[in-house]
C-alpha positions in Angstrom: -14.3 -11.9 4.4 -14.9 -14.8 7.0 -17.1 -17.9 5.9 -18.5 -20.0 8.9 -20.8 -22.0 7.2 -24.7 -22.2 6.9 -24.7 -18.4 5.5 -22.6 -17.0 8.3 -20.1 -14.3 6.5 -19.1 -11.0 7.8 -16.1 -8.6 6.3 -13.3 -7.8 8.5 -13.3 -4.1 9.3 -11.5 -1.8 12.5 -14.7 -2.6 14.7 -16.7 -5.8 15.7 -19.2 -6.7 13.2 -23.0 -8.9 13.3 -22.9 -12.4 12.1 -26.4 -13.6 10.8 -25.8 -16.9 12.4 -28.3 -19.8 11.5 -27.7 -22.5 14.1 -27.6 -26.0 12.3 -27.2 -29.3 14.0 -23.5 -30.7 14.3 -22.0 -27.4 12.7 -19.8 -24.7 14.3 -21.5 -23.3 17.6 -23.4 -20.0 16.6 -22.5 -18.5 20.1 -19.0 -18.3 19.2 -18.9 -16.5 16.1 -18.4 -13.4 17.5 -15.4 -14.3 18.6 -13.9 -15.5 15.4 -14.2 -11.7 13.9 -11.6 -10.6 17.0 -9.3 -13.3 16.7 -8.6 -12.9 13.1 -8.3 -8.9 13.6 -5.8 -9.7 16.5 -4.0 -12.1 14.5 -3.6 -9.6 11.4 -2.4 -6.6 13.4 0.0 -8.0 15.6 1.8 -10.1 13.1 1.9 -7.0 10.9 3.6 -4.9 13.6 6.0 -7.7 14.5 6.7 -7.1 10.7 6.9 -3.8 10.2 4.2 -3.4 8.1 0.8 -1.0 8.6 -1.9 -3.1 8.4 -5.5 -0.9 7.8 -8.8 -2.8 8.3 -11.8 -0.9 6.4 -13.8 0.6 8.4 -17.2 -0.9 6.9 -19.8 1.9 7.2 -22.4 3.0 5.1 -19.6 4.1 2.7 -18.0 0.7 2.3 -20.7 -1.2 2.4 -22.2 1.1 -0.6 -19.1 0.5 -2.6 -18.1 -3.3 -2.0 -19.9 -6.4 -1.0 -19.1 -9.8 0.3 -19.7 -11.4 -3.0 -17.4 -9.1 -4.6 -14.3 -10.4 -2.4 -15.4 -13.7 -2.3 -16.0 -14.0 -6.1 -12.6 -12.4 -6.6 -14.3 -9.1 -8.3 -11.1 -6.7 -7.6 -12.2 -4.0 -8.9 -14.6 -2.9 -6.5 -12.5 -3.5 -4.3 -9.5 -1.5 -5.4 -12.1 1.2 -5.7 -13.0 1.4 -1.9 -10.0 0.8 -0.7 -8.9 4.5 -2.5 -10.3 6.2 0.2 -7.5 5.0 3.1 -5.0 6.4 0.5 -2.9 2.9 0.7 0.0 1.7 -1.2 -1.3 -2.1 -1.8 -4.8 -4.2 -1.3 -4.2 -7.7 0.5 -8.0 -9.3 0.3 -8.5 -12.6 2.4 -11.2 -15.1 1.6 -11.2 -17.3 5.0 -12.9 -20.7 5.3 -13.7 -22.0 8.8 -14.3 -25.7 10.1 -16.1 -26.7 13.1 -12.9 -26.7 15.0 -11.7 -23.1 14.3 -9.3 -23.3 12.5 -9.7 -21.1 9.1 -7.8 -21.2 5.4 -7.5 -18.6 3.9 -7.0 -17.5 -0.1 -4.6 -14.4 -0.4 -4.8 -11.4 -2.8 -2.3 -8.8 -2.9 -2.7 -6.1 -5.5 0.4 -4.0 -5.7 -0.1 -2.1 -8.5 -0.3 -3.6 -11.8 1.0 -6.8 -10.3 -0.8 -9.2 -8.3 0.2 -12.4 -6.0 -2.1 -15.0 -4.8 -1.2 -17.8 -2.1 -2.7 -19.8 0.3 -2.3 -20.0 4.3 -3.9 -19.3 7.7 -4.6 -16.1 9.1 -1.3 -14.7 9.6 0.2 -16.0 6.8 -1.4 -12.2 5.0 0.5 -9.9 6.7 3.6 -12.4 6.5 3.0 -12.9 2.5 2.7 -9.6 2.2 5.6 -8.4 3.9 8.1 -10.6 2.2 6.5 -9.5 -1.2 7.2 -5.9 -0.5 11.0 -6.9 0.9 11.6 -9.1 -1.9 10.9 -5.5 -4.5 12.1 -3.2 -2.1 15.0 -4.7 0.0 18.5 -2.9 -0.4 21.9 -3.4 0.8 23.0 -1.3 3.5 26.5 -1.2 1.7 24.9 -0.1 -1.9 24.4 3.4 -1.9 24.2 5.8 -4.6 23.6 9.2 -5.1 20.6 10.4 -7.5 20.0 14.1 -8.6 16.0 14.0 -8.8 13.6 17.1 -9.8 10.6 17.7 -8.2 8.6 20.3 -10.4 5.3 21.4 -9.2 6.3 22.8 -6.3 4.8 26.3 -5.6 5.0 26.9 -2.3 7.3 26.8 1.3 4.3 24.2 2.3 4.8 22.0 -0.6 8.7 22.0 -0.8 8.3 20.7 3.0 5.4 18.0 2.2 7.7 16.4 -0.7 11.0 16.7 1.3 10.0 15.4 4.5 8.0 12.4 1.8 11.8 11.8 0.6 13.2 11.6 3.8 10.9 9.4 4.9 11.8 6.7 2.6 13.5 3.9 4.4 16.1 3.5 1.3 16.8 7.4 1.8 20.0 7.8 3.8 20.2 11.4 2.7 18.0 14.1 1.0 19.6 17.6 0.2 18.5 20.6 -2.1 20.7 21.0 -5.1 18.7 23.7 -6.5 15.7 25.8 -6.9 13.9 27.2 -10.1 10.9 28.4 -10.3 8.0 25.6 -9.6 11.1 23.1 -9.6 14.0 21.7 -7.0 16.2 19.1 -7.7 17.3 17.2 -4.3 20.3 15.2 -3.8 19.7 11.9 -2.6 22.2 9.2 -0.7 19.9 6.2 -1.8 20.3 2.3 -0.4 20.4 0.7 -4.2 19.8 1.6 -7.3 17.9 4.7 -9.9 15.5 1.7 -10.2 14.7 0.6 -7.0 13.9 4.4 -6.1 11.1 4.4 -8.6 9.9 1.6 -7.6 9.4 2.9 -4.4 8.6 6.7 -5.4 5.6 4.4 -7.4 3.8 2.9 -4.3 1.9 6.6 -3.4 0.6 9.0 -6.1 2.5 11.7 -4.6 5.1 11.6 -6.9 4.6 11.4 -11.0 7.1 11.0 -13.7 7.3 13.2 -16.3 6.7 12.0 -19.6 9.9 12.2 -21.9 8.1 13.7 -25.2 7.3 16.5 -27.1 4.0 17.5 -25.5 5.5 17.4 -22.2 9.4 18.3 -21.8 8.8 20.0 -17.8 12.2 19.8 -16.4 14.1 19.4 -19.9 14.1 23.1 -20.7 13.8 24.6 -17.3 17.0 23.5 -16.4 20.3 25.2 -18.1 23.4 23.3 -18.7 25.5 23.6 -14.8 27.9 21.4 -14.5 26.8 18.0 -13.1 23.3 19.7 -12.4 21.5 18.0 -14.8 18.6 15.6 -13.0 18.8 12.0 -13.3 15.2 11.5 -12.6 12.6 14.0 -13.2 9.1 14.3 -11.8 5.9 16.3 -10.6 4.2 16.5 -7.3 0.8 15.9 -7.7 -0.6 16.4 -4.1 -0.3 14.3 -0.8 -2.4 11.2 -0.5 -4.4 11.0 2.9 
């Protein structure tokens, strides 16, 4: 959300919004604030792509503006947040609260909600996608000359469409060298992955999208424990369940 001043805030989304500007002697031009809105949204995307991460705005229609409100970001009310930000099917929230002077420049308090954990800093405009991005390298990073094989399970899958949706998700993971089917049982497949790192470091990233869900080592629910007899070195070291692609 973008705070000009004299009641002048609009939230960032994909498309040019209205300011409600209410011109007040010696404060920041009114006829300008519509420029403000594209310079921060040019600012956010290209110093996401330079790095490397996909950056989506909201798109603020009747949806959005239904489920969260500038107060709610500015009063750092999360929830809400978190809540309409399901629909884009994203891995993290970054939320911005930017301040701007008469002479256009802006600072900005940073949110990122990843998960359970959160991480708040201050900076200018770019300083989001640039906070973000070394947060997610500093979980996620690997050495290119630490790899590892992992046998992991998949059950869940039930048919030739699904097996494709969940291995063409594993492959697609950047600390994936190498995804191959060890075997198939019934709803279940366990893949052989060449992984950048370590067991941990792949459920860390297997954790950032719902696709993927770990089966719960218990009494109640022992899926993959029983389904797979002793073969050799078959035996999974992670086990989980697809739930479903997340659009």
């Amino acid at each position: 959300v973008i705070d000009a001043g004299a009641g002048r805030r609009e939230i960032l989304g994909q498309e040019t919004g209205l300011f409600a500007p209410q011109p007040v002697p010696g404060q920041f031009d009114a006829q300008l604030m519509p420029e403000i809105p594209d310079t921060f949204r040019t600012v956010l995307l290209q110093t996401a792509e330079l790095r490397g991460v996909p950056l989506v705005l909201p798109l603020m229609d009747t949806e959005d503006l239904a489920a969260v409100s500038m107060a709610d970001i500015w009063g750092d009310f999360t929830d809400p947040v978190v809540a309409a930000s399901a629909r884009y099917g994203v891995d993290a929230v970054l939320i911005g609260r930017a301040r701007v002077f008469d002479t256009g420049s802006a600072i900005v308090r940073w949110t990122l909600l990843l998960g359970d954990e959160r991480f708040d800093w201050n900076g200018d405009v770019a300083e989001g996608p640039h906070g973000l991005a070394d947060r997610f390298a500093m979980r996620l990073a690997t050495s290119v000359t630490g790899t590892r094989q992992i046998k992991l399970s998949v059950s869940g899958i039930d048919t030739f469409s699904q097996y494709g949706e969940v291995a063409n998700y594993l492959k697609a993971m950047t600390i994936v060298e190498s995804c191959e089917v060890r075997r198939v049982s019934g709803d279940s497949v366990i893949f052989d992955l060449m992984v950048r790192g370590d067991q941990d470091r792949l459920m860390r990233t297997i954790a950032l999208r719902r696709t993927l869900q770990p089966v719960v080592d218990s009494p109640e629910n022992t899926a993959g424990t029983d389904s797979w007899p002793p073969l050799g070195d078959v035996s999974p070291d992670l086990e989980y369940h697809y739930s479903g692609t997340q659009q």
